[in-house]
KOLPA-864510 format. One line per field, with one value per atom (N, C-alpha, C): residue number from 1; residue in one letter; y, z, x. Coordinates in pm, 1 decimal. Atoms other than C-alpha are relative to their C-alpha. Layout:
N
num = c(NUM  ...)
residuo = c(A  ...)
Y = c(Y  ...)
Z = c(Z  ...)
X = c(X  ...)
//
This chain:
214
num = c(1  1  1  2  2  2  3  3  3  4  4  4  5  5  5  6  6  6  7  7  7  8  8  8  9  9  9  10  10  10  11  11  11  12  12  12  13  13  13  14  14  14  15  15  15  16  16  16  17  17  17  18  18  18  19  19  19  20  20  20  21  21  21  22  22  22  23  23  23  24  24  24  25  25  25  26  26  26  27  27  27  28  28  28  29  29  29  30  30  30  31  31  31  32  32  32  33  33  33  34  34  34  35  35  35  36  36  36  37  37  37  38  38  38  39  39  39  40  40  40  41  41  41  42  42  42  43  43  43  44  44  44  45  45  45  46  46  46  47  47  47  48  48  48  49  49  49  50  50  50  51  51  51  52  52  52  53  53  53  54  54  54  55  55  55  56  56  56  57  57  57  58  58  58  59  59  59  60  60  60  61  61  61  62  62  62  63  63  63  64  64  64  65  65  65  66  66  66  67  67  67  68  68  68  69  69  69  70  70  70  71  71  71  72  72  72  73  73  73  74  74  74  75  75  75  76  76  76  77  77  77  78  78  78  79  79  79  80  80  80  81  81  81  82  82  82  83  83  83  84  84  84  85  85  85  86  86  86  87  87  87  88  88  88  89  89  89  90  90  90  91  91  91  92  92  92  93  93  93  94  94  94  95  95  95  96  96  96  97  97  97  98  98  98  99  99  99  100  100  100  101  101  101  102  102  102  103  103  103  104  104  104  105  105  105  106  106  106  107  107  107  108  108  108  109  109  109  110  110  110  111  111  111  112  112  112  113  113  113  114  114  114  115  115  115  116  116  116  117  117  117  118  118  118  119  119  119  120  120  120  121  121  121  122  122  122  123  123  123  124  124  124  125  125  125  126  126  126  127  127  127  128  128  128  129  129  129  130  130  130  131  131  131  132  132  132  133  133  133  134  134  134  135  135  135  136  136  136  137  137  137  138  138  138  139  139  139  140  140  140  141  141  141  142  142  142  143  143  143  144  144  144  145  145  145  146  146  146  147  147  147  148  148  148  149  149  149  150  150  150  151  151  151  152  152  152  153  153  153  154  154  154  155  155  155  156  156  156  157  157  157  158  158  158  159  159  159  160  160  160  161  161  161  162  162  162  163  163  163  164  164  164  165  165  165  166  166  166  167  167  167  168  168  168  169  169  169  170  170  170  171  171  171  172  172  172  173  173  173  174  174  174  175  175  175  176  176  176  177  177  177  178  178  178  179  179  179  180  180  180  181  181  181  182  182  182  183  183  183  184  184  184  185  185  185  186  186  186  187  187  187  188  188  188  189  189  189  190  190  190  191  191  191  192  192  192  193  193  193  194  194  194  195  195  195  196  196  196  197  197  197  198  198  198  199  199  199  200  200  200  201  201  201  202  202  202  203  203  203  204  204  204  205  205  205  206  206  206  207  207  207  208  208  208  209  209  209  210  210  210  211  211  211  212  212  212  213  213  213  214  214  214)
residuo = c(X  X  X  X  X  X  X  X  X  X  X  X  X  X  X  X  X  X  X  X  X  X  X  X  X  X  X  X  X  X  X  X  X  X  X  X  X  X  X  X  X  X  X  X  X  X  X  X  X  X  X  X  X  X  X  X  X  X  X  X  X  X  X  X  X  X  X  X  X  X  X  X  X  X  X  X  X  X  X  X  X  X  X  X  X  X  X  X  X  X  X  X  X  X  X  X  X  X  X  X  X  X  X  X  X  X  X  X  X  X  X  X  X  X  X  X  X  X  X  X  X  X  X  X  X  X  X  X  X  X  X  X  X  X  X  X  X  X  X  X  X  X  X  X  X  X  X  X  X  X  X  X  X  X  X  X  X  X  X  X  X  X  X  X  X  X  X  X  X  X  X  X  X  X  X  X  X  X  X  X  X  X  X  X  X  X  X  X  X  X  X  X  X  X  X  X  X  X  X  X  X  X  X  X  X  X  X  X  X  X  X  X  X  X  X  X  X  X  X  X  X  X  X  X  X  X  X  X  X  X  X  X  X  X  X  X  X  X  X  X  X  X  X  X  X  X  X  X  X  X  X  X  X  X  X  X  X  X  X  X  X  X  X  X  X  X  X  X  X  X  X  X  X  X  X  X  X  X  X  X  X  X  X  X  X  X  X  X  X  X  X  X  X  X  X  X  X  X  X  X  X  X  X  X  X  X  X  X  X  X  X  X  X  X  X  X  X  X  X  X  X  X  X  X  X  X  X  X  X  X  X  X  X  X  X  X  X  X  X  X  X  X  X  X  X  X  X  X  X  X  X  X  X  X  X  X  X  X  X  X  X  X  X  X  X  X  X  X  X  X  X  X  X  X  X  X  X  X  X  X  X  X  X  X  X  X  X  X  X  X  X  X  X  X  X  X  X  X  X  X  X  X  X  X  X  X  X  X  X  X  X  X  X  X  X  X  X  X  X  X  X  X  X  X  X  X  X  X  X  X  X  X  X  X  X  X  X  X  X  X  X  X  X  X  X  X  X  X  X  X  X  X  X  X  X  X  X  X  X  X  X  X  X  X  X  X  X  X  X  X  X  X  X  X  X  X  X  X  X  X  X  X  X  X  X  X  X  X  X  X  X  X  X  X  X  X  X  X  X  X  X  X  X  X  X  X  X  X  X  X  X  X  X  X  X  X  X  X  X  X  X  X  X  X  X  X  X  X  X  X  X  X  X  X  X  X  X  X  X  X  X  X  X  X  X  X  X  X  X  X  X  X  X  X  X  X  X  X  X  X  X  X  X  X  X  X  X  X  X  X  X  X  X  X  X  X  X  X  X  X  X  X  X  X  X  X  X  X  X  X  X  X  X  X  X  X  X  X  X  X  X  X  X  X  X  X  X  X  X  X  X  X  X  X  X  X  X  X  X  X  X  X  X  X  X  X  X  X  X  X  X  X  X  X  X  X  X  X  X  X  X  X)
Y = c(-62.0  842.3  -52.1  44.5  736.7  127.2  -154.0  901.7  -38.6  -35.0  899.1  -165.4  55.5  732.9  -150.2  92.8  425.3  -142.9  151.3  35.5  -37.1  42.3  -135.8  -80.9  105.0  -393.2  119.9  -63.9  -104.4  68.9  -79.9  48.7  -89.3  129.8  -295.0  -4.2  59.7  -344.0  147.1  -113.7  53.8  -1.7  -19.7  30.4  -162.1  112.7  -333.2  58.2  -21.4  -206.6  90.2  -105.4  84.8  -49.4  49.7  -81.8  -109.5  59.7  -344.7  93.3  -80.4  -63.1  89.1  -19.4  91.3  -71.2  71.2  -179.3  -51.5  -18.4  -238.1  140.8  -42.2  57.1  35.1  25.1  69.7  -94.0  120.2  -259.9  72.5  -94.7  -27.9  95.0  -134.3  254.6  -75.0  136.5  -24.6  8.5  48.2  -119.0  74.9  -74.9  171.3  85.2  -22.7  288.0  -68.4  75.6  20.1  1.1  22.6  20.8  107.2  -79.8  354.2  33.4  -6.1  307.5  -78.5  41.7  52.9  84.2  -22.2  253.3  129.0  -108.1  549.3  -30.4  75.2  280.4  42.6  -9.9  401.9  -94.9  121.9  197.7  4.9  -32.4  413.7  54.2  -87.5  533.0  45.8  -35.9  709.1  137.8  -113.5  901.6  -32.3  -36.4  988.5  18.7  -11.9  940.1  39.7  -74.2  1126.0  6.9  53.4  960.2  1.7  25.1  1005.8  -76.5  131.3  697.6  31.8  -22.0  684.9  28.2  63.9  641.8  143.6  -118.8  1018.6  -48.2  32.5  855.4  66.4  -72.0  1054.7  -151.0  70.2  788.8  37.5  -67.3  836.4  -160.3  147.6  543.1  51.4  -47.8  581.3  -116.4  86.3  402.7  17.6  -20.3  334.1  -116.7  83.1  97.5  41.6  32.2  15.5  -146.0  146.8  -255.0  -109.7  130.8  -529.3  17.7  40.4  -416.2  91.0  -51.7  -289.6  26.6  33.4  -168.7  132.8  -116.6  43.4  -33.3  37.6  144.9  70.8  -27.8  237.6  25.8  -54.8  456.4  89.2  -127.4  653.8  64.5  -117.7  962.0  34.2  -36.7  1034.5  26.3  -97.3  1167.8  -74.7  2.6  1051.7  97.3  -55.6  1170.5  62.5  -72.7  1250.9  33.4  -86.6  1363.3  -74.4  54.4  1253.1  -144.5  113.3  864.2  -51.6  52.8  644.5  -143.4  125.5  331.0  -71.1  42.4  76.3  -142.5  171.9  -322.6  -21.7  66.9  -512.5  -194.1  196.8  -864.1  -86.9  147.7  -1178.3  -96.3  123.3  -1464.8  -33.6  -15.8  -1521.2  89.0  -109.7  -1266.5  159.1  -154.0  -899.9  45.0  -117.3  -694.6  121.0  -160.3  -372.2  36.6  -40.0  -170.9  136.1  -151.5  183.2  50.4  -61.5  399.8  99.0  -109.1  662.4  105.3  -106.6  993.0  -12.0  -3.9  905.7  -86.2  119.3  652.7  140.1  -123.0  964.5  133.3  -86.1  1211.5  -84.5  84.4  937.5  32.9  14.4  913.0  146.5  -191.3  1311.1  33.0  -14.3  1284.8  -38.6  114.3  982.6  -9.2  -51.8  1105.3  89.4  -144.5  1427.3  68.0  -54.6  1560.2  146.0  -164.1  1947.7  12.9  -48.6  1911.4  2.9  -30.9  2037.6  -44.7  21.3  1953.0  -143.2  186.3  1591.3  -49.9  67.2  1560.6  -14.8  49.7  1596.5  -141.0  135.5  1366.1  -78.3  134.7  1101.4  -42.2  42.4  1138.7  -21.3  53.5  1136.0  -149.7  127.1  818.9  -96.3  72.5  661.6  5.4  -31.2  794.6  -128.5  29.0  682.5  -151.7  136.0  309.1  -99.4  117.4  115.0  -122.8  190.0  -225.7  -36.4  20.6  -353.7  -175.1  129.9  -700.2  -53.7  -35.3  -810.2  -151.9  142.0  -1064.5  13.7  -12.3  -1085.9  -123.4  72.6  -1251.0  -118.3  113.7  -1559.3  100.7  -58.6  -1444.0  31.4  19.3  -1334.3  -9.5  43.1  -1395.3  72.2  -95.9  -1089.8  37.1  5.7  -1159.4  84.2  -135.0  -869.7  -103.7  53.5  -990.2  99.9  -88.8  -769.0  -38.4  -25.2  -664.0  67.1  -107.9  -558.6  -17.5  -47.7  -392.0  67.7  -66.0  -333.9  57.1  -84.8  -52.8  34.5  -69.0  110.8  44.8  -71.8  307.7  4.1  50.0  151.7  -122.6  78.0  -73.1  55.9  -69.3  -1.0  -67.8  117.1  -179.7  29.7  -47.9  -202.4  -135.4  108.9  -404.9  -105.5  101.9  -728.2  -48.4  74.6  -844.5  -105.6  88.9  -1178.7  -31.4  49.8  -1251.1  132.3  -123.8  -908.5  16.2  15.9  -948.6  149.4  -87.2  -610.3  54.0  -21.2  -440.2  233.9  -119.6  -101.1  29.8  5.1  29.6  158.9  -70.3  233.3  91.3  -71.1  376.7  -48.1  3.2  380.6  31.6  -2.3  360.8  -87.6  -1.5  386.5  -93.5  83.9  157.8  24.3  -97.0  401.5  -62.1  -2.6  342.5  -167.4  139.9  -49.3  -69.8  108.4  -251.7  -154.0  134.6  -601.9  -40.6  94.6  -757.4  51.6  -55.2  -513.8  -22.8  38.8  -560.8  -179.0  104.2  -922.0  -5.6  41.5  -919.2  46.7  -80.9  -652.6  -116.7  77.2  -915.5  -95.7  87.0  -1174.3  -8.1  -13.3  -1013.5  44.1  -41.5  -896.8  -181.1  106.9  -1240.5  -118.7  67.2  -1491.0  -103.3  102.9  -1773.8  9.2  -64.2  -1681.6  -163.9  148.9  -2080.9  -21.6  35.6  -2042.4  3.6  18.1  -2099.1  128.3  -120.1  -1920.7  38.9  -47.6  -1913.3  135.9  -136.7  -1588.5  89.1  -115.5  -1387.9  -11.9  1.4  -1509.2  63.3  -99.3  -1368.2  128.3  -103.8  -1071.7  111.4  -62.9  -949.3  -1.2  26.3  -1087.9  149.8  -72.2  -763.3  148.9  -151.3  -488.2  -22.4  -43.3  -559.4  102.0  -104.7  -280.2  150.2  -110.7  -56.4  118.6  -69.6  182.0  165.6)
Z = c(-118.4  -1293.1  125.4  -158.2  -891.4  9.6  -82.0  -762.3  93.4  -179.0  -388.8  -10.8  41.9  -540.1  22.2  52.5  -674.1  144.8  -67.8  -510.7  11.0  4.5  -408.8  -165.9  161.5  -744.2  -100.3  146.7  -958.7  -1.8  -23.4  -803.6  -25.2  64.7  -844.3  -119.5  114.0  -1189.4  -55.4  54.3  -1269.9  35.6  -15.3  -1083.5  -57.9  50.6  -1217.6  -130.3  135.7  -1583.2  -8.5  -10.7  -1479.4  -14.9  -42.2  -1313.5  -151.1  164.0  -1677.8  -57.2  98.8  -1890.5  52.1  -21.5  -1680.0  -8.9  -20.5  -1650.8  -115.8  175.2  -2035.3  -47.1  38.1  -2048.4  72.6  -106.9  -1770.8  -68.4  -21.2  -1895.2  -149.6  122.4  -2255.3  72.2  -41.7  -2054.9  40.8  -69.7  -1860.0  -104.7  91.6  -2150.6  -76.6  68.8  -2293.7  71.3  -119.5  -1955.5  2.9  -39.4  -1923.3  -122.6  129.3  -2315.8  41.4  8.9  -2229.7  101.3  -122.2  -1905.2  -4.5  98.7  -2113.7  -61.7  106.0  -2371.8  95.8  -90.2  -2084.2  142.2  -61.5  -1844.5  136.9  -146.2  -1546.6  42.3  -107.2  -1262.6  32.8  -114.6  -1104.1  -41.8  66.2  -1205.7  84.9  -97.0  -977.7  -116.5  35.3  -1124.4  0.2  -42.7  -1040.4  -148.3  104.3  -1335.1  40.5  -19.7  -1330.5  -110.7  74.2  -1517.0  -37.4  -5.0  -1617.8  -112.1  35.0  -1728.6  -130.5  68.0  -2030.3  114.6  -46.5  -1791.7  166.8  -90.8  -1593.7  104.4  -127.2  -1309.2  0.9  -5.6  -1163.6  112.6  -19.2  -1106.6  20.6  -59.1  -959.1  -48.0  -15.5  -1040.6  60.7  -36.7  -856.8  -56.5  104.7  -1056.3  97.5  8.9  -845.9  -33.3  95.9  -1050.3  53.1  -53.5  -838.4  -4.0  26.3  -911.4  46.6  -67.3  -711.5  -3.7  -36.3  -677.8  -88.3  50.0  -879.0  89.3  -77.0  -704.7  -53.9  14.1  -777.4  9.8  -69.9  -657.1  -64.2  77.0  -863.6  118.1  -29.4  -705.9  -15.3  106.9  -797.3  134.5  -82.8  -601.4  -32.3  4.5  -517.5  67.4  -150.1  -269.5  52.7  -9.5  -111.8  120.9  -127.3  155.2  105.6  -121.5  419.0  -51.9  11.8  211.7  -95.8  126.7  2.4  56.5  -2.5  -55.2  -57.3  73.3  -196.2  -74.7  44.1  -419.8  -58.3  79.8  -468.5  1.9  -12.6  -576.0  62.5  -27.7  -377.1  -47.7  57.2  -480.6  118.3  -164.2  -215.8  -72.0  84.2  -415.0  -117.2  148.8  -743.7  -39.0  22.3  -704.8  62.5  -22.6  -704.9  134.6  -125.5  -355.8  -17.0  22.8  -373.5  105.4  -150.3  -79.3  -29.7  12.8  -22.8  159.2  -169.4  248.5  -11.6  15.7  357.3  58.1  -32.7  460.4  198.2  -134.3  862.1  38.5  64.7  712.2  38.3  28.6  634.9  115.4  -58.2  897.3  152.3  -85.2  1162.1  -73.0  112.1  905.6  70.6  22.0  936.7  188.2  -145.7  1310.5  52.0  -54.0  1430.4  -58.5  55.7  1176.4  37.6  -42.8  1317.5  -110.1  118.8  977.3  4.1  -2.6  938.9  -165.4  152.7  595.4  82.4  -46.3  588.4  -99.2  122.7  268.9  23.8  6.1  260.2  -119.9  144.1  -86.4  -7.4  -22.5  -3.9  120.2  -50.1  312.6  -66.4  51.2  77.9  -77.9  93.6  -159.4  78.7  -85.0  136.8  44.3  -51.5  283.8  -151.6  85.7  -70.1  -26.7  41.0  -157.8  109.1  -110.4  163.1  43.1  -9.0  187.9  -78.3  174.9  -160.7  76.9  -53.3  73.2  70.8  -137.6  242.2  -9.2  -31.0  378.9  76.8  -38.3  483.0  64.3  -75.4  706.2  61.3  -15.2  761.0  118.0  -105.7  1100.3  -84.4  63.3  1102.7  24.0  6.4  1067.9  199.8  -130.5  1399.0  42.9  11.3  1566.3  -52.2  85.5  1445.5  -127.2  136.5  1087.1  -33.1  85.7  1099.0  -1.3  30.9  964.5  -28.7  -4.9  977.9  -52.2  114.9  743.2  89.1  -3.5  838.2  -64.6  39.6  692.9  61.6  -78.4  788.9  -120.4  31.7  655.2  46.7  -67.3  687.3  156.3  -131.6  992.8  136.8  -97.5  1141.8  -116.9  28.9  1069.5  -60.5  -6.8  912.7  0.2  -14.5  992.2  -41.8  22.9  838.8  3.7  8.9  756.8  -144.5  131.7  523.3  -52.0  77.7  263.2  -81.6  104.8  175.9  -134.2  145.7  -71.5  -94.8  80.9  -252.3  -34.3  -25.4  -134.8  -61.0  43.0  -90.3  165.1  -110.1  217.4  35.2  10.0  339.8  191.1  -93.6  528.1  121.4  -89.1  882.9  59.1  -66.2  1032.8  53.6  24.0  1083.2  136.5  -143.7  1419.6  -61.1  3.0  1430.7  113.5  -79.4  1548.9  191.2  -132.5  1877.9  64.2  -111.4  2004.6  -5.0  -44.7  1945.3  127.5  -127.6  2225.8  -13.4  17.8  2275.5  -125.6  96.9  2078.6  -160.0  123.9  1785.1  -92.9  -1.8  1783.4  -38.9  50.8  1751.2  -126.6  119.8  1468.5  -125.9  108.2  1275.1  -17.7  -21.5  1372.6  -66.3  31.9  1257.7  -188.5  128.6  886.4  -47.6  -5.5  892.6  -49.1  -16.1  956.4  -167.9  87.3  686.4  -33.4  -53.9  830.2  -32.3  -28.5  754.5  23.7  -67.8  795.9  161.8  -145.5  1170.2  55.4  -66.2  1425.1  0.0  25.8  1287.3  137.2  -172.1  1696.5  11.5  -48.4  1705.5  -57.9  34.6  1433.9  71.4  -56.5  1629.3  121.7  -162.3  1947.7  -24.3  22.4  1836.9  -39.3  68.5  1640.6  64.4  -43.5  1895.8  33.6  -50.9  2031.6  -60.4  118.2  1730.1  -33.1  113.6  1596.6  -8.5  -77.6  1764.6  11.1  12.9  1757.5  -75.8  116.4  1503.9  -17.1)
X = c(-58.5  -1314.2  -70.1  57.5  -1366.4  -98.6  -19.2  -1610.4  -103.4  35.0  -1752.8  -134.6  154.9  -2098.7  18.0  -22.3  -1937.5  20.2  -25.4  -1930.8  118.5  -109.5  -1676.3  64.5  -45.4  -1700.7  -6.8  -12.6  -1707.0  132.8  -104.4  -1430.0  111.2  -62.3  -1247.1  14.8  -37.8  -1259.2  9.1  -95.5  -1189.6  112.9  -159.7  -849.5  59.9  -84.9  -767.1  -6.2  -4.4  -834.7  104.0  -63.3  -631.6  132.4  -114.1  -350.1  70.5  -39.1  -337.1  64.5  -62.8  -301.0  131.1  -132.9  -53.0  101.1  -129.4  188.8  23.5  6.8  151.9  143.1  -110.7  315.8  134.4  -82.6  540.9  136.5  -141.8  719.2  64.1  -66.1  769.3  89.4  -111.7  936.8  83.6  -138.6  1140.9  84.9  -130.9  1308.9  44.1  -115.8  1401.0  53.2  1.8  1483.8  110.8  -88.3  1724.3  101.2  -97.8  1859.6  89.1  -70.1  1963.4  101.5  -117.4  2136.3  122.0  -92.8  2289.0  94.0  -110.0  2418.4  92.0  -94.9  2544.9  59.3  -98.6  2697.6  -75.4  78.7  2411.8  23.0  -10.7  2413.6  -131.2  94.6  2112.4  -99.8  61.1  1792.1  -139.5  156.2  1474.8  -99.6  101.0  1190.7  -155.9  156.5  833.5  -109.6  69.0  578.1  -147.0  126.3  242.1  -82.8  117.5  -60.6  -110.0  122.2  -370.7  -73.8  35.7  -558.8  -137.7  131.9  -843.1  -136.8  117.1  -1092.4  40.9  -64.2  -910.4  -16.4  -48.8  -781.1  141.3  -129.4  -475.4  86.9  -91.5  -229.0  156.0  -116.3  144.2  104.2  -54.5  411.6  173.9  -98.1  729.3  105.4  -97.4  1070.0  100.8  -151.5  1421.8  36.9  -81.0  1675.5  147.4  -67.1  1934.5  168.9  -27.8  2234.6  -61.6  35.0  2108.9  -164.2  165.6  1738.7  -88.7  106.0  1433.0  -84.5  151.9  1120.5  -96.2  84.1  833.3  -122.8  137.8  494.9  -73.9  116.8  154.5  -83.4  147.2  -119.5  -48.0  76.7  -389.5  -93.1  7.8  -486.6  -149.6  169.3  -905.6  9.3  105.1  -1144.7  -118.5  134.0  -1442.5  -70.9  49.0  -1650.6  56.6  -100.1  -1398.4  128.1  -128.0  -1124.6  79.1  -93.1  -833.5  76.7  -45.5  -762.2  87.0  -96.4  -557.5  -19.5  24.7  -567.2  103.3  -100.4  -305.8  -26.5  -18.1  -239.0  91.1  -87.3  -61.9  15.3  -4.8  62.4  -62.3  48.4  -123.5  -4.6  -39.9  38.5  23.3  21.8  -61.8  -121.5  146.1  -339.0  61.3  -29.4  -387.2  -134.8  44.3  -491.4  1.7  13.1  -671.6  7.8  3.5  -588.2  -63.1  5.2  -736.7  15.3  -25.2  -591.2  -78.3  109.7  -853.6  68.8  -35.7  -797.3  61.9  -55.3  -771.8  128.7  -172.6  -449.9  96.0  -156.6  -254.4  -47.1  -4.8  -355.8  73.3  -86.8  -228.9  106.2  -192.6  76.7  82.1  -100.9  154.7  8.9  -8.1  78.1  144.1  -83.6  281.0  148.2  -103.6  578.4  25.8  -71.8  592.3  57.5  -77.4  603.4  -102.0  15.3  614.3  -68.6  87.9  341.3  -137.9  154.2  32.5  -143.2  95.1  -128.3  -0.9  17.4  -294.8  75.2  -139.8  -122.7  101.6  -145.4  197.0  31.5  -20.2  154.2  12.4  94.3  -25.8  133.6  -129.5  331.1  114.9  -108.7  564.4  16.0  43.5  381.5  49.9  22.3  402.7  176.6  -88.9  775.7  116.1  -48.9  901.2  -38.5  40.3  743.6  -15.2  53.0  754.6  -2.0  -22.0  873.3  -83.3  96.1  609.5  -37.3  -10.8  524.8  -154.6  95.2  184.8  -60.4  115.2  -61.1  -122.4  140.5  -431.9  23.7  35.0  -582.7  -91.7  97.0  -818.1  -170.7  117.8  -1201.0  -37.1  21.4  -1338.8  -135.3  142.4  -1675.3  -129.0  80.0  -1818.7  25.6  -23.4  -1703.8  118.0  -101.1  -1402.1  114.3  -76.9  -1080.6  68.4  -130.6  -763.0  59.7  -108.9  -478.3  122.0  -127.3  -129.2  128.3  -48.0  90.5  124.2  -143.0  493.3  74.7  -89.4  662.5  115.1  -140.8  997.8  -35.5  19.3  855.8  -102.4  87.8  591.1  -79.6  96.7  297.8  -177.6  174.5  -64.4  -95.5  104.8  -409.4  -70.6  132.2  -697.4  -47.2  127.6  -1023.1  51.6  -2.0  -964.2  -171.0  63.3  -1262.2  62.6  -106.8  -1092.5  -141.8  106.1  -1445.9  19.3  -84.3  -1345.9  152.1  -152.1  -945.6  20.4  -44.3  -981.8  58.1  -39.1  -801.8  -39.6  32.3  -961.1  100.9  -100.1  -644.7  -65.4  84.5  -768.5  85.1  -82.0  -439.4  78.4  -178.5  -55.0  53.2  -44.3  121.4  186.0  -129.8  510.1  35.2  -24.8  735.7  64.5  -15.6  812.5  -167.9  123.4  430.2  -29.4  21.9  454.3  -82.4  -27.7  295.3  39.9  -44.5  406.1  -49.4  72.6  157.6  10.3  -23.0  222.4  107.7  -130.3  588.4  32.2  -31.2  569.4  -83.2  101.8  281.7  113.8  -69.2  546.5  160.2  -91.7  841.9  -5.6  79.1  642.9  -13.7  -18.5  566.7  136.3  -148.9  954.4  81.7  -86.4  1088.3  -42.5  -6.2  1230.7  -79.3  19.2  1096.2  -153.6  90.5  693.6  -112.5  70.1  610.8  -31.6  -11.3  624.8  -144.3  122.3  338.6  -153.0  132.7  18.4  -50.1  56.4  -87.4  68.1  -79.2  163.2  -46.6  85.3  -68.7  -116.1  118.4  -362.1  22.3  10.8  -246.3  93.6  -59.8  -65.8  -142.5  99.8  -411.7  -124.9  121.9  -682.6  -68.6  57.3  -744.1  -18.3  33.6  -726.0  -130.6  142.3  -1098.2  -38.6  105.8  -1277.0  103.1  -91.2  -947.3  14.4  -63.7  -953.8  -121.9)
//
């Protein structure tokens, strides 16, 4: 189990062991998930799975099965020091990205949504329910070694701190696309757009001035 004490590398290779054995069985429910939508002519299928791992991690995996599209998102629900976190993989190529959103992630979230919850747990499942698509780009290093992560969601954008020698992303807080400023708006435009070969100078000046932000 996470708990508060633990390193980053230990915390790394408990949620990758985690995340394995989940999707082990994941791709078993898939397919009989799918035989059976088979045999009752579904088109459509959503449901919320609730996990806990050998190693009692409380894990969440969310399933919709859609004609045209699959998607679903794995994370596992802790605490540390300031409150209730979050831990998920994201794909960065042929490699796996650990992100953890901390507690001041989702109290921005419940702010800047103007959402009428009060419990951090439900935020933490709204935020998660409500965002499976996400799209992402890290800055170049800067002179004081920080290196930024963002993150475009359905409803805004979220930033945090990048460790590319870990390639882990410790996410800091969520700003909707209503409080945009310029430079935000193009960075979110930027991870949005098809095109993601275009002139790296437009994440460098979109991001110069978040280091110290947060």
């Amino acid at each position: 189990m996470l708990v508060p004490s633990m390193t980053w590398e230990e915390i790394i290779a408990e949620v990758n062991s985690d995340y394995i054995a989940l999707l082990k069985l994941m791709n078993y429910k898939i397919k009989n998930i799918g035989f059976r939508m088979q045999r009752f002519g579904e088109v459509r299928f959503s449901e919320t799975f609730h996990m806990k791992t050998e190693k009692m991690n409380d894990w969440t995996v969310i399933l919709n099965i859609s004609p045209f599209t699959s998607e679903f998102c794995f994370y596992l629900k802790s605490y540390d020091r300031h409150g209730i976190v979050a831990y998920k993989i994201s794909q960065e190529g042929d490699a796996f990205m650990l992100v953890k959103f901390n507690s001041h992630f989702f109290k921005r979230y419940r702010e800047r949504m103007n959402l009428d919850i009060v419990k951090p747990e439900q935020v933490l499942k709204h935020f998660f329910k409500n965002n499976m698509d996400e799209k992402h780009a890290t800055s170049d290093e800067y002179s004081n070694g920080a290196q930024l992560a963002f993150f475009s969601y359905q409803a805004g954008m979220g930033v945090g701190r990048y460790d590319s020698e870990k390639n882990v992303v410790h996410m800091k807080t969520f700003i909707t696309k209503e409080l945009f400023n310029a430079q935000q708006k193009r960075m979110f435009e930027f991870m949005e757009s098809e095109n993601r070969n275009e002139d790296v100078l437009e994440v460098s000046l979109a991001t110069q001035n978040f280091t110290n932000k947060f």
